[in-house]
C-alpha positions in Angstrom: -42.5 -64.1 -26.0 -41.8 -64.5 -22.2 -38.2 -62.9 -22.4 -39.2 -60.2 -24.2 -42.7 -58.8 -22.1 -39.9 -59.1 -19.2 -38.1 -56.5 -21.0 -40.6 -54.8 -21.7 -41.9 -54.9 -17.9 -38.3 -53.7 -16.8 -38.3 -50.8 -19.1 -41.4 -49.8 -18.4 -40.3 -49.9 -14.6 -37.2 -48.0 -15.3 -39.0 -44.9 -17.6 -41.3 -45.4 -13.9 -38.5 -44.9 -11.5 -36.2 -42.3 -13.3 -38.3 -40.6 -16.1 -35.0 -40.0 -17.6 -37.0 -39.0 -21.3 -38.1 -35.6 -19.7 -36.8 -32.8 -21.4 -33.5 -30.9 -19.9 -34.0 -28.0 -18.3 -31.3 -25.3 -19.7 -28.2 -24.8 -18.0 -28.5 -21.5 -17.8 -31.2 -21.8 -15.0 -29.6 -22.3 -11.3 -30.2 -25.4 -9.4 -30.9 -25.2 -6.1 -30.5 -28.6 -4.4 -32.2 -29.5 -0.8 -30.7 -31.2 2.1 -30.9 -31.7 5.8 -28.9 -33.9 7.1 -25.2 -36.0 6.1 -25.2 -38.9 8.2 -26.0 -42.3 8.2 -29.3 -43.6 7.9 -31.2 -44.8 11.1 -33.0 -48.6 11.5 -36.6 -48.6 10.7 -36.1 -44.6 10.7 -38.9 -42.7 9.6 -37.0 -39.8 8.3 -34.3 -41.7 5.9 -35.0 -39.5 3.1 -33.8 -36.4 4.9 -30.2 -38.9 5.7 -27.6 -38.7 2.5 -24.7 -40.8 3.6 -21.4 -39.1 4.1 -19.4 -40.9 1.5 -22.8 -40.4 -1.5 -22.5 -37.0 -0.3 -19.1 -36.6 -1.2 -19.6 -38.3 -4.6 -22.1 -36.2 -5.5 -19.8 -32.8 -4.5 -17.3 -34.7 -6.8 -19.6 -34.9 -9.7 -20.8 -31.8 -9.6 -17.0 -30.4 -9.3 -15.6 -33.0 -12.0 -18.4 -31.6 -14.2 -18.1 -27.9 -13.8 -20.8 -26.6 -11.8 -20.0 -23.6 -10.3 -21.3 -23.6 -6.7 -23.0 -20.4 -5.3 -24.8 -18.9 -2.0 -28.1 -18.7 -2.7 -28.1 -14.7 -2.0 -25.1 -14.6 -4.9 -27.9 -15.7 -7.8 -28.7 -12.1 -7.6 -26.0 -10.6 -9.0 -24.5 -13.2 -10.8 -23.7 -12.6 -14.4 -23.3 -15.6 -16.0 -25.6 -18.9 -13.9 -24.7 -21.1 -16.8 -24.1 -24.6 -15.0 -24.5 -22.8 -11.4 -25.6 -24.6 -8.3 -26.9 -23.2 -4.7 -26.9 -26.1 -1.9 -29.3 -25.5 0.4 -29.6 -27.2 3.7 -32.8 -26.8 6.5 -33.2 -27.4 9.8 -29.8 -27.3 11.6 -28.6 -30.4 12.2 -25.3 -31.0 13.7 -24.1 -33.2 10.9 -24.0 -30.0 8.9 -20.9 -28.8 10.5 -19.8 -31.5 12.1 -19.9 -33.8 8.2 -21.0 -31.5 5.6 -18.7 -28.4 6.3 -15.3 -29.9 5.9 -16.4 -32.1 3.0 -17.9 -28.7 1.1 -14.5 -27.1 2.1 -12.5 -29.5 0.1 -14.1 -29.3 -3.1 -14.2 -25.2 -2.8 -18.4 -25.7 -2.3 -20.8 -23.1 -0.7 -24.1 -23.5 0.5 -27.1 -21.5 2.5 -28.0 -22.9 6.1 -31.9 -22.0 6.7 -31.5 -22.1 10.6 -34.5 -22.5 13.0 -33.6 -20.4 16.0 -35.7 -22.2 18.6 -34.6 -25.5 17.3 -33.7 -27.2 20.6 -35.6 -30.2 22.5 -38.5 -29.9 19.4 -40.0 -32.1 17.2 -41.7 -30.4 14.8 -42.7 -33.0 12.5 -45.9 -33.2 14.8 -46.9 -29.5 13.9 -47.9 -31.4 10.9 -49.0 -34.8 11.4 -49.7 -35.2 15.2 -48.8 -39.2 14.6 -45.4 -38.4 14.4 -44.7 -38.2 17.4 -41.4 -40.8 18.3 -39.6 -38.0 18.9 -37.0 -39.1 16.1 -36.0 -35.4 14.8 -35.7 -34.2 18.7 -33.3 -37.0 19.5 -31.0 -35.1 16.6 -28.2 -33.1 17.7 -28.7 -29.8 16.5 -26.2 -27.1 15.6 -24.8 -24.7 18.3 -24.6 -21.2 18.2 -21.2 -21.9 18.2 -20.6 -24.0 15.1 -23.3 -21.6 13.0 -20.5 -19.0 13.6 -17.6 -21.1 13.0 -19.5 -21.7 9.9 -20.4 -18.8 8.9 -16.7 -17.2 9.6 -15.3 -20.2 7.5 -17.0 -17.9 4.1 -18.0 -21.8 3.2 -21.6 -21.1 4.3 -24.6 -18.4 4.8 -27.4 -18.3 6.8 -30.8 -18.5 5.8 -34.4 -18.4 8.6 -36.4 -21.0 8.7 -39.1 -19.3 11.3 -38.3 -19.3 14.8 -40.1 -22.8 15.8 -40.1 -24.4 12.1 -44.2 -23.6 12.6 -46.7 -24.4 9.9 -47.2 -21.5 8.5 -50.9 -21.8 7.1 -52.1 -22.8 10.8 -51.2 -19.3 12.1 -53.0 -15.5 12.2 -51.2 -12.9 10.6 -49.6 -11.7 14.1 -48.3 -14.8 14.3 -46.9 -15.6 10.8 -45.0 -12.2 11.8 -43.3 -13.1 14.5 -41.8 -16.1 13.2 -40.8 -15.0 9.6 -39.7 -11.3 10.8 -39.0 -12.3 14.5 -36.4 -14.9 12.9 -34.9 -12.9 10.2 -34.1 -9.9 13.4 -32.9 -12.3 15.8 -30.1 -14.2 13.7 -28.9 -11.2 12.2 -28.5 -9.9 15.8 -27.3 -13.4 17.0 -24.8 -13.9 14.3 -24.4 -10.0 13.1 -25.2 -11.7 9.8 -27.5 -10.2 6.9 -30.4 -13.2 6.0 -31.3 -12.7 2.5 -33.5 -15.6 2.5 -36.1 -18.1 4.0 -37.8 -21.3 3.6 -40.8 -22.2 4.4 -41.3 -25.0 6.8 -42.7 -28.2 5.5 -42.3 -26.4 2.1 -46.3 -25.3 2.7 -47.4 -21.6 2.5 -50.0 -19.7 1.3 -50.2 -16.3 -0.2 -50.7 -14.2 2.8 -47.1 -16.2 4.0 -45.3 -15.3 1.0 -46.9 -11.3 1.7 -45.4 -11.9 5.3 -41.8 -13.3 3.7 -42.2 -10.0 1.5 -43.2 -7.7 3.9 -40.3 -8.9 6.4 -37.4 -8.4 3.6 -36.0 -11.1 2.1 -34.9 -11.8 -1.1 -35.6 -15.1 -1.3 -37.5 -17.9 -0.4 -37.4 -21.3 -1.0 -40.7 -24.2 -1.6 -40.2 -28.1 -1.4 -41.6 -28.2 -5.0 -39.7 -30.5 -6.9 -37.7 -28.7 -10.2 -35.6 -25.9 -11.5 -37.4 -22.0 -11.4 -37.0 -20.6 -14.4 -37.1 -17.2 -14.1 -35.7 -16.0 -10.7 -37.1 -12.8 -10.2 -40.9 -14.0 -11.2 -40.6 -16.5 -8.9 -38.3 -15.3 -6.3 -40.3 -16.0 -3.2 -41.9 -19.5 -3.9 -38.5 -20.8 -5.9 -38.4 -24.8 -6.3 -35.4 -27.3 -5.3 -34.4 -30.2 -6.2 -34.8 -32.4 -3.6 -32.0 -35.0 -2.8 -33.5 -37.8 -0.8 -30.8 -40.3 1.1 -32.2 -43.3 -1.2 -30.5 -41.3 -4.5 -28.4 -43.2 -6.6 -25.9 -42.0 -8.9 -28.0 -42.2 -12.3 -30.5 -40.8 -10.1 -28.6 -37.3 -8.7 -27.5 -36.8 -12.8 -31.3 -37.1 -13.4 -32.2 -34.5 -10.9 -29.6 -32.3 -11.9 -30.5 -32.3 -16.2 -34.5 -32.4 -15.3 -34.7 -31.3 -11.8 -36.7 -34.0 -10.5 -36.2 -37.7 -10.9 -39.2 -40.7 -11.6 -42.8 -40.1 -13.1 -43.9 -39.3 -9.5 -41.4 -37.2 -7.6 
């Protein structure tokens, strides 16, 4: 009976780790994947779930293009008429590595995807807006896009550009003046930067509140994107608080297919 509770203990721990028996979530509803950096992962780094490898990168790009997705800017879900098998990559921050990794790999297999830009994103680390213990300084020490490469990017038709505030502030720990000025303030000063339209945002740390999504509304986007783990299913009703599927740097292969049929992969993620 030995060998067989040990199967029994390893399928349990599988159903655990990839929840593969949840129910797909039709192709007809967009995917909208998040990432923030392409590049190795660090020793002992804190933030190796926001690092996908370079060469996993590329296989998933190949999956996804072996497969027939379709890939799309996020702004295009509006006015697409058929989503069936669609996918919008999203990446946050502005980290180097986007351009510098991720754009010539998304150029070769005819990919697009939506940059949500910080505009004061230099010398911060802004993972201690929301735990003040996170302070090694680990984000700051990342090189971060120039205004440069955004336009390169941007000119390439490979990418658009998305806010992410003006400091990547927590949103909830602000007044309304200030929720203002870094959701509008943003969205005026890359389209003025970049003479660029921003269609979208995300919300830093992927936490918000009501009056944030008002100020998202107010300021004229179309979009804006949570950290909640899954596949919206109804674009318009839930336009400004839309979920991703998050793709963490520790994904396997079984584990990116997972995501993409159920949106979210293990009994807890």
């Amino acid at each position: 009976m030995g060998w067989l509770a040990g199967i029994l203990l390893i399928g349990v721990a599988f159903s655990i780790r990839y929840a593969w028996w949840r129910r797909t979530v039709d192709y007809s509803q967009p995917r909208i994947l998040m990432y923030h950096m392409i590049r190795p992962p660090l020793r002992r780094g804190r933030f190796n779930k926001l690092r996908v490898r370079p060469a996993e990168f590329e296989r998933q790009l190949k999956w996804l293009a072996d497969r027939g997705w379709r890939f799309a800017k996020l702004s295009e879900l509006e006015t697409l008429e058929n989503t069936h098998k669609t996918v919008a990559l999203t990446f946050d921050d502005g980290f180097r590595d986007n351009y510098a990794t991720a754009h010539p790999l998304l150029a070769k297999y005819g990919a697009k995807a939506t940059l949500f830009l910080v505009v004061d994103r230099f010398d911060r680390d802004w993972s201690t807006t929301k735990k003040a213990h996170h302070d090694s300084g680990e984000l700051r020490a990342e090189p971060k896009l120039s205004n440069e490469e955004v336009r390169a990017m941007l000119a390439s038709g490979v990418w658009e550009l998305g806010a992410h505030t003006r400091t990547h502030a927590l949103l909830t720990n602000l007044n309304a003046t200030e929720k203002m000025h870094e959701v509008a303030t943003a969205k005026a000063e890359l389209e003025a930067e970049f003479d660029a339209r921003v269609h979208s945002f995300a919300y830093p740390f992927g936490i918000f509140e009501a009056a944030d999504k008002q100020a998202v509304a107010d300021a004229g986007y179309s979009f804006a994107v949570t950290t909640a783990a899954g596949i919206s299913t109804s674009l318009a009703a839930e336009a400004l608080a839309l979920k991703r599927i998050k793709i963490s740097g520790k994904e396997g292969r079984l584990g990116f297919a997972i995501r993409l049929r159920t949106g979210r992969r293990g009994l807890f993620e």
